[in-house]
Residue frames as qw, qx, qy, qz and C-alpha x, y, z in Angstrom:
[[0.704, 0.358, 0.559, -0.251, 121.02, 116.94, 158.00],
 [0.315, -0.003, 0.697, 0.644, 121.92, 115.98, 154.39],
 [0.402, 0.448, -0.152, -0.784, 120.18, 118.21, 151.63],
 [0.730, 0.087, 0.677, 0.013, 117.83, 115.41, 150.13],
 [0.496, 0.838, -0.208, -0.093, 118.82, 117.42, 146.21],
 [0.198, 0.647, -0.717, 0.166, 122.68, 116.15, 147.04],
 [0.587, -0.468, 0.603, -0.269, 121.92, 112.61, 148.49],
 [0.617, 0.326, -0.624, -0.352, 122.02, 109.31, 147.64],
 [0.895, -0.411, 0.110, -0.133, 120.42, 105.53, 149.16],
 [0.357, 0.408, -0.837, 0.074, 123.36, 103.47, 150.30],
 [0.302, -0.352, -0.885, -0.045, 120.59, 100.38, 150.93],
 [0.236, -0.745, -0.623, 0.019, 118.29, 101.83, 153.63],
 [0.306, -0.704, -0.155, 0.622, 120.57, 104.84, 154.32],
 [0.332, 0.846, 0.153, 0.387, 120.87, 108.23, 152.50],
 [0.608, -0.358, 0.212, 0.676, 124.53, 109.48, 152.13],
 [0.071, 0.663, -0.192, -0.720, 126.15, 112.51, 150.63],
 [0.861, 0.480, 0.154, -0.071, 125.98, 111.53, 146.72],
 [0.242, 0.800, -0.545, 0.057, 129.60, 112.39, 146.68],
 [0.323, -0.498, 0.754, -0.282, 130.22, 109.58, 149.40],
 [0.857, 0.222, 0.037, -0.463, 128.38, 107.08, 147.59],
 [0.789, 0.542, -0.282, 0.067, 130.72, 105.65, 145.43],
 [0.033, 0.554, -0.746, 0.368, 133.61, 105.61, 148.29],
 [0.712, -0.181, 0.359, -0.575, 131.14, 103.66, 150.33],
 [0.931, 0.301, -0.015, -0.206, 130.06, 100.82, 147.58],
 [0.460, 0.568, -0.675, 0.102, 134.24, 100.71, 146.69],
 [0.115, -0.463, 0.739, -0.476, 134.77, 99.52, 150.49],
 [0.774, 0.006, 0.520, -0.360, 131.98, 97.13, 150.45],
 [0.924, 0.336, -0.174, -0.061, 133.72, 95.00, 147.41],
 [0.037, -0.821, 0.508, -0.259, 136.74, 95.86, 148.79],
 [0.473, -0.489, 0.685, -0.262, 135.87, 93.85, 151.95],
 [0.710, 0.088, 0.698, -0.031, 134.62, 90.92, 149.92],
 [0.586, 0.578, -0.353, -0.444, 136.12, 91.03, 146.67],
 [0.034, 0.251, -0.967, -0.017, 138.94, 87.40, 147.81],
 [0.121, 0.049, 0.941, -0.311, 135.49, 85.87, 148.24],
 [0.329, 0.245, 0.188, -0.892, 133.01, 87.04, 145.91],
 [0.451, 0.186, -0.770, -0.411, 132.94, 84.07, 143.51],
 [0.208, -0.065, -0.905, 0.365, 132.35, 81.67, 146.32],
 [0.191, 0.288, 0.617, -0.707, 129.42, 83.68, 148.04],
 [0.500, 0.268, -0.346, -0.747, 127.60, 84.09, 144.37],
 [0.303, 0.062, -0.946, -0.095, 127.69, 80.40, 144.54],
 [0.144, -0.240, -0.918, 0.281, 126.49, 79.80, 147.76],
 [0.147, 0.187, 0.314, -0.919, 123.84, 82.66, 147.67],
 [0.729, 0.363, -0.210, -0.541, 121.95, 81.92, 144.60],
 [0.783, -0.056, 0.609, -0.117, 123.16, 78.15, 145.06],
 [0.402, -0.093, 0.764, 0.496, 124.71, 78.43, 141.32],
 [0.395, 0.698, 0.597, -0.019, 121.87, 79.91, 139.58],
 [0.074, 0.862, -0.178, -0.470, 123.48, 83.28, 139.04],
 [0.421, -0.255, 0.682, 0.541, 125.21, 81.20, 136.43],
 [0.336, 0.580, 0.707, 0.226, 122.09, 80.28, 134.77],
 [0.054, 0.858, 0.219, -0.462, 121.07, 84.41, 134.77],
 [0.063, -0.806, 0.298, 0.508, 123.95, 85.09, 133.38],
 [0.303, -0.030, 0.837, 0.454, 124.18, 82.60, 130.40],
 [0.227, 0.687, 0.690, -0.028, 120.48, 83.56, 129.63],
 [0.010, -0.892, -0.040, 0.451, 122.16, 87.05, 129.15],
 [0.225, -0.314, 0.764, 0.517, 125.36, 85.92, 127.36],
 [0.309, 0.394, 0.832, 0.239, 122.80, 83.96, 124.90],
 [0.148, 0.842, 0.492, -0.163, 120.64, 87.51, 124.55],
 [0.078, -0.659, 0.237, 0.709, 123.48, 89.87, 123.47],
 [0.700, 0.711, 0.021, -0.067, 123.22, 88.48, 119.75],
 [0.554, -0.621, 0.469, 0.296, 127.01, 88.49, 119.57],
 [0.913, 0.397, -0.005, 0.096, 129.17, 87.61, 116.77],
 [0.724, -0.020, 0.083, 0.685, 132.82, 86.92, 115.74],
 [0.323, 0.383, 0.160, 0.850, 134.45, 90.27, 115.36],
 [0.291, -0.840, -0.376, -0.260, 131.86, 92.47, 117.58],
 [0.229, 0.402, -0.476, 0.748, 132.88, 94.93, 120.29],
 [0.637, -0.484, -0.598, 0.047, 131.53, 94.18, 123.69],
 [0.006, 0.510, -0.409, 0.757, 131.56, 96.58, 127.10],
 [0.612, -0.423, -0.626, 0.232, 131.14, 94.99, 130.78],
 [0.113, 0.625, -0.196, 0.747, 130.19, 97.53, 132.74],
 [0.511, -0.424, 0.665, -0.342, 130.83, 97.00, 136.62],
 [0.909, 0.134, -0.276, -0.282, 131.65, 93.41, 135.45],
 [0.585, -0.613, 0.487, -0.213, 133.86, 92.77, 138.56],
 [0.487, -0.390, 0.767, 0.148, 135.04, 89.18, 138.25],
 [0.271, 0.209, -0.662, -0.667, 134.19, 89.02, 134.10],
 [0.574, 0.407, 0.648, -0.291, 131.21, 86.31, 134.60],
 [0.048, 0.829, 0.094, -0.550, 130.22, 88.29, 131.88],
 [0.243, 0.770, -0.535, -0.248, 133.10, 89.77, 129.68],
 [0.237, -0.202, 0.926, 0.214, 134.35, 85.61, 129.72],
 [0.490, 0.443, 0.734, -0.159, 130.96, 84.85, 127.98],
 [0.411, 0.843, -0.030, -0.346, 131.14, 87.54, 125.48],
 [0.051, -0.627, 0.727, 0.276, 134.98, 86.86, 124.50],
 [0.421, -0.030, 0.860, 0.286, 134.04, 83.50, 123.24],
 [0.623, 0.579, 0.520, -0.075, 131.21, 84.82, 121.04],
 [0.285, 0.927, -0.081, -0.228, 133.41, 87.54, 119.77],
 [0.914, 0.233, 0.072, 0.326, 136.67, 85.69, 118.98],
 [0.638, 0.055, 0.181, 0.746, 139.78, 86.43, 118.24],
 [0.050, 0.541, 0.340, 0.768, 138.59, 89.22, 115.72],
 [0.268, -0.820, -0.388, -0.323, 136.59, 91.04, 118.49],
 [0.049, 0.317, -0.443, 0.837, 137.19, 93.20, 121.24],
 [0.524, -0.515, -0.674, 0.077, 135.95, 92.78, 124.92],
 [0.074, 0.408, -0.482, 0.772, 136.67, 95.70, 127.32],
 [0.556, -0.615, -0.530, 0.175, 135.66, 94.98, 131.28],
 [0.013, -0.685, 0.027, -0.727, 135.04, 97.95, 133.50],
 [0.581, -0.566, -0.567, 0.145, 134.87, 98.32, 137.03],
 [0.119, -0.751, 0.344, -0.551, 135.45, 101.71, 139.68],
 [0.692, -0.621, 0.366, -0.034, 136.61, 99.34, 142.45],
 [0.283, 0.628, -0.715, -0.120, 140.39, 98.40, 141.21],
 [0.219, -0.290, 0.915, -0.177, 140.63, 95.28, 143.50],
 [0.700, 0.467, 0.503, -0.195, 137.46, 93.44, 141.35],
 [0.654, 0.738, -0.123, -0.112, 139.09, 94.22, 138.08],
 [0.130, -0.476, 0.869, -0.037, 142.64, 92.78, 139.27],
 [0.536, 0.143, 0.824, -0.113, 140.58, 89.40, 140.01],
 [0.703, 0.566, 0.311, -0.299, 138.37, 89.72, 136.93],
 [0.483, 0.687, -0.507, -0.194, 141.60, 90.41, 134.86],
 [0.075, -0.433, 0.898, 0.030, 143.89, 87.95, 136.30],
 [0.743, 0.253, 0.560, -0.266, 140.54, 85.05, 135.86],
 [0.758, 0.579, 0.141, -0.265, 140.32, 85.96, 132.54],
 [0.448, 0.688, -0.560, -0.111, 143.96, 85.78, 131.13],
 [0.473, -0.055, 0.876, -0.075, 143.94, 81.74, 133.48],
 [0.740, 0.482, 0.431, -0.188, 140.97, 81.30, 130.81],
 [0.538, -0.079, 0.596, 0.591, 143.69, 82.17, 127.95],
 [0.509, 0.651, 0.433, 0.360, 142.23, 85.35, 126.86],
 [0.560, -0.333, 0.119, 0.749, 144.88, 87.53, 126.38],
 [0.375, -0.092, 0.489, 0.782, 144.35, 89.53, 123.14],
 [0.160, -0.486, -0.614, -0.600, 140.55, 90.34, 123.00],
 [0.420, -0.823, -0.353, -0.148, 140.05, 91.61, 126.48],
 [0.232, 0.450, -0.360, 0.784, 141.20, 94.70, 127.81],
 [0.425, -0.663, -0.571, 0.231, 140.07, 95.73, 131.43],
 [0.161, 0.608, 0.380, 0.678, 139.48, 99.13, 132.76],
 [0.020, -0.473, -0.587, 0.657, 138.84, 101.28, 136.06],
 [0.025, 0.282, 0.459, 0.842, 135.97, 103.03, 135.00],
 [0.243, 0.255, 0.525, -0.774, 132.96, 105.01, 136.40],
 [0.290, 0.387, 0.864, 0.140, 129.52, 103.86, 135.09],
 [0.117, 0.757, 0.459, -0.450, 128.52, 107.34, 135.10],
 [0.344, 0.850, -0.202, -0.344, 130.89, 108.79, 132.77],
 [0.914, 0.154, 0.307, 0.217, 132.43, 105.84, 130.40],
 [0.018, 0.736, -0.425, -0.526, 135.77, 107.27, 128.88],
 [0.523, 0.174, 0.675, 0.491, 135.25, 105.55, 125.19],
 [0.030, 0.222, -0.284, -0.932, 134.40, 107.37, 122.24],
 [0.655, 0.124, 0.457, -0.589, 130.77, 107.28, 121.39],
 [0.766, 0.457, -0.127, -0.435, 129.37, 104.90, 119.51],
 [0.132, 0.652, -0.745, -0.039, 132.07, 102.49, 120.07],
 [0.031, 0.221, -0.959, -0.175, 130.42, 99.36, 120.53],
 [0.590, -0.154, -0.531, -0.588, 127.53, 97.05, 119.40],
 [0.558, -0.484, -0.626, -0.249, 126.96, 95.60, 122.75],
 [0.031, 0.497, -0.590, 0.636, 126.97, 96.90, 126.68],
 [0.699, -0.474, -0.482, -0.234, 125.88, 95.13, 129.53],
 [0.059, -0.446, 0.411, -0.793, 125.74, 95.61, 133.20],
 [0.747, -0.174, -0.630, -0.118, 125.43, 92.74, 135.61],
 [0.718, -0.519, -0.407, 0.223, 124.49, 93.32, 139.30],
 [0.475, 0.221, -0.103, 0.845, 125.98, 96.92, 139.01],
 [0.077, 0.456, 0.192, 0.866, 123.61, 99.46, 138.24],
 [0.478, -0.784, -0.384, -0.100, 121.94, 99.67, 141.72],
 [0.726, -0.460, -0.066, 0.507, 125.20, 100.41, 143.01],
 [0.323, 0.354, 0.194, 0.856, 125.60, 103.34, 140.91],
 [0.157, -0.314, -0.378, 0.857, 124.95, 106.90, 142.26],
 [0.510, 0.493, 0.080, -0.700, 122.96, 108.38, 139.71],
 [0.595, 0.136, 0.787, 0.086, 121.40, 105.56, 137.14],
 [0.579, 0.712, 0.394, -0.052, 120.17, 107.97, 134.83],
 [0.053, -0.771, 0.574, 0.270, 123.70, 109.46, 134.34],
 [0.549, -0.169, 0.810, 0.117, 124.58, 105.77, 133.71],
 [0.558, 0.589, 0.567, -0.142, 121.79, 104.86, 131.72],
 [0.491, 0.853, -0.047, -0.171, 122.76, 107.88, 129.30],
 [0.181, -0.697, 0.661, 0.212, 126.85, 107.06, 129.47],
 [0.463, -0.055, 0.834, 0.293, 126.14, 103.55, 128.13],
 [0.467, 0.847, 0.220, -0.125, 123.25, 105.17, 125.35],
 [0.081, 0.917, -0.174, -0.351, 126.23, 107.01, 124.44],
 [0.251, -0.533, 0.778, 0.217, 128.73, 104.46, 123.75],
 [0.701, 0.249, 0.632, -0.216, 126.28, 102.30, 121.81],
 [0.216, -0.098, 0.568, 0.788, 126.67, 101.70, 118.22],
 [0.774, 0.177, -0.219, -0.567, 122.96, 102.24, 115.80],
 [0.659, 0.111, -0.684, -0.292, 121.91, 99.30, 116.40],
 [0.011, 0.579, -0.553, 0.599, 123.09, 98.39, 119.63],
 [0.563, -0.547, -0.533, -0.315, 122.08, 96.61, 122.63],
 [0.105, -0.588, 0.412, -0.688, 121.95, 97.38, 126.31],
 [0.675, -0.224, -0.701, -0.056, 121.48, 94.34, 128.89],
 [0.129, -0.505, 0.597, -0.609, 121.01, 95.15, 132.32],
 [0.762, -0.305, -0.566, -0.081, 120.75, 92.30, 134.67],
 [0.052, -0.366, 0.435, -0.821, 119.98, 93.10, 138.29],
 [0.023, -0.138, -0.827, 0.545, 118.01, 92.24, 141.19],
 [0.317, -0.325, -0.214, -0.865, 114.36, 93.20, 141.05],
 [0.479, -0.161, 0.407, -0.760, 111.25, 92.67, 142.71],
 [0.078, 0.017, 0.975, 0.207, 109.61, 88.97, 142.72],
 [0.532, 0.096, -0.170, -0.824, 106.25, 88.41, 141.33],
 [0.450, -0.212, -0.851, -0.167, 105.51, 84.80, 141.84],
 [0.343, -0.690, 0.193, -0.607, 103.14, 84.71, 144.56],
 [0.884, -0.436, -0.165, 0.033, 104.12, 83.73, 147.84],
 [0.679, 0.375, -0.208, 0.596, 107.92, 84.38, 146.71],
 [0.117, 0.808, -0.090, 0.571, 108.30, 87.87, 148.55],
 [0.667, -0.672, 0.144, -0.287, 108.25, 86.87, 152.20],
 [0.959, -0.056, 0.053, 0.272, 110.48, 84.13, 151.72],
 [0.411, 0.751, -0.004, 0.517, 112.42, 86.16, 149.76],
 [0.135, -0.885, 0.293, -0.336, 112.62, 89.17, 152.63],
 [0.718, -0.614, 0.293, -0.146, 113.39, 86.53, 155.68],
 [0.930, -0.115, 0.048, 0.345, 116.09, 84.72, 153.60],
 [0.441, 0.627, -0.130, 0.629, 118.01, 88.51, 152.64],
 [0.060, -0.721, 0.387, -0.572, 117.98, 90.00, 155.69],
 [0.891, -0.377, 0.105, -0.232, 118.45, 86.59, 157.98],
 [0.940, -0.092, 0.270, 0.190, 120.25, 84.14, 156.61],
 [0.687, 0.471, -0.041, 0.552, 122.30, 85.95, 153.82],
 [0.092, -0.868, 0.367, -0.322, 124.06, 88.34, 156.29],
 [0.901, -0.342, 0.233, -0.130, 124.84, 85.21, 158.73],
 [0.810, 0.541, 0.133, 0.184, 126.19, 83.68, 155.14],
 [0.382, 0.819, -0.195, 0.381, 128.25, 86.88, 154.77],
 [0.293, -0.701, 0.508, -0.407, 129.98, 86.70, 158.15],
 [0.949, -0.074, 0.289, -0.098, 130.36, 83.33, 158.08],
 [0.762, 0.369, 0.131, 0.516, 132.32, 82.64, 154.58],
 [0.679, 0.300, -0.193, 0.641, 134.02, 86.30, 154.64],
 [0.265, -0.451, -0.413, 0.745, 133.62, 87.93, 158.41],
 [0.040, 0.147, 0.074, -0.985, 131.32, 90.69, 157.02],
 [0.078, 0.574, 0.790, -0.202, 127.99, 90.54, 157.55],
 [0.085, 0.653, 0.110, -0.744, 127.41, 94.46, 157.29],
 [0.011, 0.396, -0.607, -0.689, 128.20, 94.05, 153.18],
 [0.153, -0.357, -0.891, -0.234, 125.54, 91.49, 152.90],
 [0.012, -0.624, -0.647, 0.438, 123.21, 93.48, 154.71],
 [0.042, 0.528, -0.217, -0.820, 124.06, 96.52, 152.84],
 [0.084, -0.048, 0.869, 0.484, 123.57, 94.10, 149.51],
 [0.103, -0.558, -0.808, -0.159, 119.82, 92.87, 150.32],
 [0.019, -0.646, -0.187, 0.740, 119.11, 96.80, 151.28],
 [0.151, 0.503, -0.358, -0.772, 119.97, 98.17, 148.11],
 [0.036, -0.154, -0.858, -0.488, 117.76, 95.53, 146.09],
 [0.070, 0.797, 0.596, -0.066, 114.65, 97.19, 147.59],
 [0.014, 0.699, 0.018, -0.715, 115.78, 100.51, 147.13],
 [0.245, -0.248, 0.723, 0.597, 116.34, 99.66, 143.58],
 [0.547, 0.342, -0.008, -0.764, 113.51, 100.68, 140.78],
 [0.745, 0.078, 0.657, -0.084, 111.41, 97.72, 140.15],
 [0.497, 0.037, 0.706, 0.504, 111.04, 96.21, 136.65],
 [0.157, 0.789, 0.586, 0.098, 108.69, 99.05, 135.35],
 [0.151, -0.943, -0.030, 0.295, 110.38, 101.74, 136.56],
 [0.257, -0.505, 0.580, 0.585, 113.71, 100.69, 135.13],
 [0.470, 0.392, 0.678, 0.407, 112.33, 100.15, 132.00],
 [0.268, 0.944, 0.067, 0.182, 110.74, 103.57, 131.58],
 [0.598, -0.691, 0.132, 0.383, 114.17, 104.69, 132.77],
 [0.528, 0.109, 0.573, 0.618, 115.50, 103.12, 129.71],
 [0.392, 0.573, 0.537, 0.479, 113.19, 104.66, 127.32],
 [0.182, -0.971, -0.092, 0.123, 113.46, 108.20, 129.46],
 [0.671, -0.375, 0.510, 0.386, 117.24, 107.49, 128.20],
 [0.203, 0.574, -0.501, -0.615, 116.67, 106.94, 124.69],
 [0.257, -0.141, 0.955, -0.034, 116.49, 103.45, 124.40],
 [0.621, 0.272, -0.056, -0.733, 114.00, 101.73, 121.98],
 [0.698, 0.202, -0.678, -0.110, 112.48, 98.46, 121.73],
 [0.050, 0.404, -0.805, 0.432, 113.03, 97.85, 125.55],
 [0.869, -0.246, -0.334, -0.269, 111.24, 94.83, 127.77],
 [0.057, -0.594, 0.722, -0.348, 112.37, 92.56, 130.58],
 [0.715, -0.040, -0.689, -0.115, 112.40, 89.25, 131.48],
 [0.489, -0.591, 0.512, -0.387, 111.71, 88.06, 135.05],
 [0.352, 0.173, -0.878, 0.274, 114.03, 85.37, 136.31],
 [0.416, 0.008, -0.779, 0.469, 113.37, 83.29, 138.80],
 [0.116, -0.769, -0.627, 0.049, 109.84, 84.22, 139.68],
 [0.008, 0.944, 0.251, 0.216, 111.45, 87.75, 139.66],
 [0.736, -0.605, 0.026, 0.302, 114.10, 87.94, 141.98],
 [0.579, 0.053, 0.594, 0.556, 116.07, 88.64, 138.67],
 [0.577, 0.760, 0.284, -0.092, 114.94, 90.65, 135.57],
 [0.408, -0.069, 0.445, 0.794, 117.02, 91.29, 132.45],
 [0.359, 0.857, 0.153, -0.336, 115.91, 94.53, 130.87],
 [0.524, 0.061, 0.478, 0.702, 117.44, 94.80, 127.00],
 [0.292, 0.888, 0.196, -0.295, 116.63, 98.19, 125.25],
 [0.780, 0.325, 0.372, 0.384, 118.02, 99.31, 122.11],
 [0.012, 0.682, -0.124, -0.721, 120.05, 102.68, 120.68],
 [0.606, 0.684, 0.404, 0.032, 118.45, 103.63, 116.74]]
């Protein structure tokens, strides 16, 4: 029986916390040639809209430094690079190698070559030097991290005074009526989906697991401020299904 001090959820199951992270690699692995494609058809093209509503919230400017953490195929890190320019610096992270191939090789088709670097990189322990940049963000990651409040402090660290932290993620819906619908189209139709477009159903199932295990928009907010963070709030997307949480380092 696993020692429940040394575990960790992988969606409805509880795995060593050591095996965690092997676990999560193999489930982008299996769908990493096909992850653009299922973002589409899952969220029907809205995840764009999330994720511009984020891009649009970092404040940005020319010249800024920018960190994507788990920012798989750059979504993201390509939205930042145009606010920072030339003059700025992007870096994109990711601990599964085969998502940061695709996310690099996207971005240098988009012609940016000279402001984004890319990175393998664990979310828990960020190898930059603190304080190194004025924004981080973390899109559809941080459930998939082993310990969040490791995370949570690794990107605190890297923040400049002043900083911001975006985390956009799955959360818990709040319109009413939303939630049923909600359960019977994750654990129905979007496996089906997943074994359909790329023969793995199990990865989608795993997927709409780990968004209930995941600490609603309250919890991850005090999370933040149990972190450091100051100034923090969230927005719920999409009656909820969504929330961007932004929290600041002073």
């Amino acid at each position: 029986m696993n020692d429940p001090r040394h575990t960790a959820d992988f969606g409805f199951e509880q795995v060593a916390a050591e095996d965690k992270a092997r676990r999560v690699r193999g489930v982008f692995d299996s769908v990493a040639s096909r992850y653009d494609l299922m973002n589409d058809l899952m969220s029907l093209g809205i995840h764009r809209l999330w994720k511009r509503f984020t891009i649009e919230q970092t404040g940005l400017r020319p010249g800024d430094h920018a960190l994507d953490v788990a920012g798989g195929t750059g979504d993201l890190s390509l939205g930042m690079a145009r606010r920072v320019g030339d003059a700025g610096r992007v870096v994109l992270t990711d601990i599964n190698a085969t998502m940061l191939t695709l996310g690099r090789d996207r971005l240098l088709d988009q012609g940016f070559s000279s402001s984004i670097s890319c990175c393998v990189a664990d979310a828990e322990q960020l190898p930059f030097a603190d304080a190194s940049f004025d924004c981080v963000t973390i899109g559809f990651g941080l459930r998939n991290v082993t310990d969040k409040a490791a995370a949570l402090a690794s990107m605190y660290r890297v923040l400049k005074p002043g900083g911001q932290l975006l985390v956009l993620e799955f959360s818990r819906p709040v319109a009413p009526g939303l939630a049923p619908v909600y359960d019977m189209y994750s654990f129905k139709l979007l496996p089906a989906m997943g074994r359909i477009v790329t023969g793995d159903s199990d990865s989608y199932r795993y997927l709409a697991e780990s968004i209930r295990m995941h600490p609603d928009q309250d919890t991850l907010q005090q999370m933040m401020i149990d972190s450091g963070f100051e100034k923090c709030r969230y927005h719920n997307l999409s009656g909820g299904i969504v929330a961007l949480h932004r929290g600041y380092r002073f």
